[in-house]
C-alpha positions as CSV (number, residue, x, y, z in Angstrom):
1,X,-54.6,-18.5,-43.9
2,X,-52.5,-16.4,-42.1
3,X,-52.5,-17.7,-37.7
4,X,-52.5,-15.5,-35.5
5,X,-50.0,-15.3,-32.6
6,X,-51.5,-15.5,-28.8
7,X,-49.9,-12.3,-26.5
8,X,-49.5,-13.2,-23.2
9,X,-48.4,-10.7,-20.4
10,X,-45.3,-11.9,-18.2
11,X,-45.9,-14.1,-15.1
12,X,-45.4,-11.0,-12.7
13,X,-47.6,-8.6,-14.7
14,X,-50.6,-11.1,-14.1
15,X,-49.7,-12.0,-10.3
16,X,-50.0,-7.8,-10.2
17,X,-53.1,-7.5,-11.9
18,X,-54.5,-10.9,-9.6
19,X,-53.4,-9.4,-6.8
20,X,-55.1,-5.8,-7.4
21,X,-58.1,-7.6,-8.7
22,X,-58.1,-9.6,-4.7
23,X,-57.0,-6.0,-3.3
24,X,-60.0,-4.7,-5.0
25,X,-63.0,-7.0,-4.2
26,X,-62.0,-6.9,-0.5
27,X,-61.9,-3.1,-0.6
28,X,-65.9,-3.5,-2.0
29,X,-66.6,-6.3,0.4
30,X,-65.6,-4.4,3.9
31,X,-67.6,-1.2,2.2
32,X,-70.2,-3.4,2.0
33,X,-70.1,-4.2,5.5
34,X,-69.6,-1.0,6.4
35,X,-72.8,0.3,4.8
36,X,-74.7,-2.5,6.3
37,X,-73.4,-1.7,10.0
38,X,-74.2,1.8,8.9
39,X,-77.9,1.0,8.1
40,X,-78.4,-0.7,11.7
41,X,-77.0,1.7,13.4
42,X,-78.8,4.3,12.2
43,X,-81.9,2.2,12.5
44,X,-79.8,1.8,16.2
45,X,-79.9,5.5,16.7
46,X,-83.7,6.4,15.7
47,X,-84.9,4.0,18.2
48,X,-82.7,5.8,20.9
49,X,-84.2,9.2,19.6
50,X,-87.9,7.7,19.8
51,X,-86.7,6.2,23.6
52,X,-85.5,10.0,24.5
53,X,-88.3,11.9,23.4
54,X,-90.2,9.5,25.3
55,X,-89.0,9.7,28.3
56,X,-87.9,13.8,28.4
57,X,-91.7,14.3,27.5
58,X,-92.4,12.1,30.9
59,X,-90.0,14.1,33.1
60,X,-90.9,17.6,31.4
61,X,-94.5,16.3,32.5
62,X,-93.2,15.7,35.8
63,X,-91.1,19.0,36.7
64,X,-92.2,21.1,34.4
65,X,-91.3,23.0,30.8
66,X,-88.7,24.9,32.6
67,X,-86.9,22.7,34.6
68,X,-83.3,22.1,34.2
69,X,-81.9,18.7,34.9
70,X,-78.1,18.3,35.8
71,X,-77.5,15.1,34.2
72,X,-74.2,14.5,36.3
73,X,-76.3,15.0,39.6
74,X,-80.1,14.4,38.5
75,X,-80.5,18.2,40.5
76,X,-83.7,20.2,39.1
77,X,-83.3,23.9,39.3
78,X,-85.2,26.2,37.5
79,X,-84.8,29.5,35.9
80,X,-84.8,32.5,38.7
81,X,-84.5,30.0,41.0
82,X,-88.4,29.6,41.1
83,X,-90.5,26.3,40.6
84,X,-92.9,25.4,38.6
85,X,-96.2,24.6,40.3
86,X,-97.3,21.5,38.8
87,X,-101.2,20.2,38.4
């Protein structure tokens, strides 16, 4: 029988290949994070829609369809310079 001879790779060759193995799984453990801050922050930013809608519906409600709100000032003007009446 004829024994066959075990190849190894040099000392440096495997601390390379550990070390982009290490290099590797961290890079696929922060994307991992990443997607998972991702997923609540859209989750984050449909809530803030919902909360928006919400509350322009309440102050279209209050001044009107046409009413234009500086949202530096909280002024209400309207086209032409005419209100709205409201019920």
């Amino acid at each position: 029988m004829e024994s066959k001879k075990t190849n190894y790779v040099t000392a440096e060759e495997l601390n390379m290949l550990q070390e982009m193995g290490q290099e590797l799984n961290r890079m696929k453990m922060a994307l991992g994070e990443l997607e998972i801050q991702r997923h609540s922050l859209m989750g984050s930013l449909d809530a803030m829609k919902a909360r928006f809608s919400q509350n322009e519906d309440a102050l279209i409600k209050k001044y009107g369809e046409r009413s234009v709100i500086n949202i530096k000032t909280g002024e209400v003007t309207y086209p032409n310079g005419e209100m709205e009446v409201l019920n």
